[in-house]
C-alpha positions, 0 to 999 in steps of 0.5 A: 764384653763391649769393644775398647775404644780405639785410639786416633792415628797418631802421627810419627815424631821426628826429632832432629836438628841436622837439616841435611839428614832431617830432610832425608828423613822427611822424604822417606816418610813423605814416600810412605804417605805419611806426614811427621811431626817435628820437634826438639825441646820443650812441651810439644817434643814431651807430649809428642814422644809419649803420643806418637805411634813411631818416634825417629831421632836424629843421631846428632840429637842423642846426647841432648839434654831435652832428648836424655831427659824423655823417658824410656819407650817402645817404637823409637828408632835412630836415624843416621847418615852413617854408621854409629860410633861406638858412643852414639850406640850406647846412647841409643842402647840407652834410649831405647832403640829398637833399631839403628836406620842408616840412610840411605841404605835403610830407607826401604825398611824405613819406609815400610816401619812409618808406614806400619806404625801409620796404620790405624791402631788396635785397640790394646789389650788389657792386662789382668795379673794374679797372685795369692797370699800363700801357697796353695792359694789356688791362683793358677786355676784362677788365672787359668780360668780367667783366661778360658773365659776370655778366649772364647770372647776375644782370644788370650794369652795366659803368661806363666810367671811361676817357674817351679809351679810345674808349668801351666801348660799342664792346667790346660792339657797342653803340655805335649803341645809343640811351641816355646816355653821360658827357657827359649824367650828369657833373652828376649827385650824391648819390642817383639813382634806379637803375631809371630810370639803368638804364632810360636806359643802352644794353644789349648782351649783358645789359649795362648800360653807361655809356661815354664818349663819343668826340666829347667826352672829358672826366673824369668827376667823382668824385661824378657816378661814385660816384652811378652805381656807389651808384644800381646797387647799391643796386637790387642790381644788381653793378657793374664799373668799367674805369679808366684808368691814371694816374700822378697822383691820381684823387678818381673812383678813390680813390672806387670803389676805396675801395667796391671789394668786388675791385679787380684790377690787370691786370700784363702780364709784362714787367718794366716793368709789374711794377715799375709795378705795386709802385709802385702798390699800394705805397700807396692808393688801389690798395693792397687790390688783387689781381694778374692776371697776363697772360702774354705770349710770353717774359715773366716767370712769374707767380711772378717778377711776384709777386716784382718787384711784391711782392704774391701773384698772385690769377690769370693770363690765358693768352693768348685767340687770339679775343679781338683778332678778337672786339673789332674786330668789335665782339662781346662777349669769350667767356666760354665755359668753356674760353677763357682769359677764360672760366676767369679771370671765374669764378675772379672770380665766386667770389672775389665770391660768397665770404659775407666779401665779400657780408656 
């Protein structure tokens, strides 16, 4: 897979009107090495916010209008000459804050963030997302094996969003493995630190994974998946995802889905599924979504599935013999270049590595 492009540094926003404080912030960062740009208002405060690698926000500017009106994003911090009223924090509950910088007390850990967020950038990672029609669809030995094959290239990790499948730690003979499962990190929100999830995680053929647990099912939260999938990719580290088939609104689809550099929607071929399957992409959040066809014995052809769910096939999964075995006996799928899953997970690592999709 030929390497992503990687982003240029990008300075560090700053953006306050008290002058005694801004100056304050601007000799921290200037310790630090690091030269900041300054804005409050208008084009150049909504380009720099969505570009910077680290934006600092005065307190005094929390409840401005020009402030209010930026969307929501990952590395902000407020700074502050004082602790924080009780209204000033909910302000920066409600931007985002991962953390509340008091001068000059925190000045050190201050530094150390701009510095940080100065290094040059990692490439992100991409995200692939996976779901099927119906039930028994064969989406988790999909996304399973798309994350092998992606291990032995550059390292994954394989989010299990399916809390009652049975966790697939088992499709990966890991489920002794020690590390976190979902019950421990559904509390988790905003920004993590994606070397010491990973760290924490049991791994299995290359994999890092986070599966449900089977003793305690419960949904996992939309914010605590998108700060797993955000924490991976942002250390550059590909993510793919297995979810579950469900007929109601799904916030923790909606919100991978809406990331998803491929989301694929696994179609039995069988009437039934297909007709499914036009319902769901009929509308978000499974509405960019490309089918992968799995043939079965006296189904449809992949040109009639494409016809009942009104969206071209992107690929088909031929029938693997090895597959069933391989999962009772807890080993990984075989990705090896001749198997059905083999030939499929590469024909996805290319549509992955093609340079629209990693820009």
């Amino acid at each position: 897979m030929p390497p992503r492009p990687v982003p240029p540094p990008s300075r560090p926003l700053v953006v306050c009107a008290d002058e005694d404080l801004l100056d304050d912030v601007l000799r921290v960062l200037a310790a630090a090495g690091t030269e900041p740009e300054v804005a409050t208002g208008g084009t150049a405060l909504r380009r720099a916010h969505r570009d910077a690698a680290l934006v600092l926000l005065g307190a005094d500017v929390l409840d401005s209008p020009a402030v209010r009106a930026l969307p929501r994003r990952p590395g902000v911090v407020v700074v502050a000459p004082s602790a924080l009223p009780a209204p000033a924090w909910a302000a920066a509950v409600e931007r985002g804050a991962e953390r509340v910088a008091v001068l000059p007390d925190d000045e050190a850990w201050l530094a150390a963030r701009a510095g940080e967020a100065g290094r040059s950038p990692v490439a992100r990672g991409w995200l692939a997302v996976v779901g099927g029609s119906c039930g028994g669809a064969g989406v988790s030995t999909l996304a399973t094996a798309l994350a092998v094959a992606a291990a032995r290239r550059e390292g994954v990790l394989l989010v299990d969003a399916d809390p009652w499948g049975g966790g697939l730690d088992l499709l990966l003979g890991a489920e002794d493995a020690e590390g976190l499962r979902w019950p421990e990190l559904t509390g988790v929100r905003g920004r993590v630190d994606g070397d010491a999830l990973l760290a924490a995680l049991p791994t299995a053929a290359g994999v890092h994974v986070l599966a449900a647990a089977r003793d305690d099912p419960a949904p996992v939260p939309a914010e605590a998946l998108a700060a797993v999938v955000d924490a991976a990719r942002d250390r550059g580290l590909p993510v793919v995802v297995d979810l579950p088939r469900t007929a109601a609104p799904d916030p923790a689809a909606e919100a991978v889905l809406a990331e998803a550099d491929l989301a694929l929607l696994v179609v039995p071929a069988r009437l039934r599924a297909a007709s499914a399957a036009r319902a769901l992409v009929a509308g978000a959040p499974w509405s960019a979504a490309r089918l992968v066809v799995r043939t079965v014995p006296g189904g449809l052809s992949a040109a009639e599935v494409a016809a009942v769910a009104g969206r071209p096939v992107l690929a088909e999964l031929g029938h693997d013999r090895g597959a069933l075995p391989r999962g009772e006996r807890g080993e990984p799928p075989s990705v090896a270049p001749r198997s059905p899953l083999g030939a499929l997970v590469r024909r996805l690592l290319g549509e992955l590595s093609r340079p629209e999709r990693a820009a």
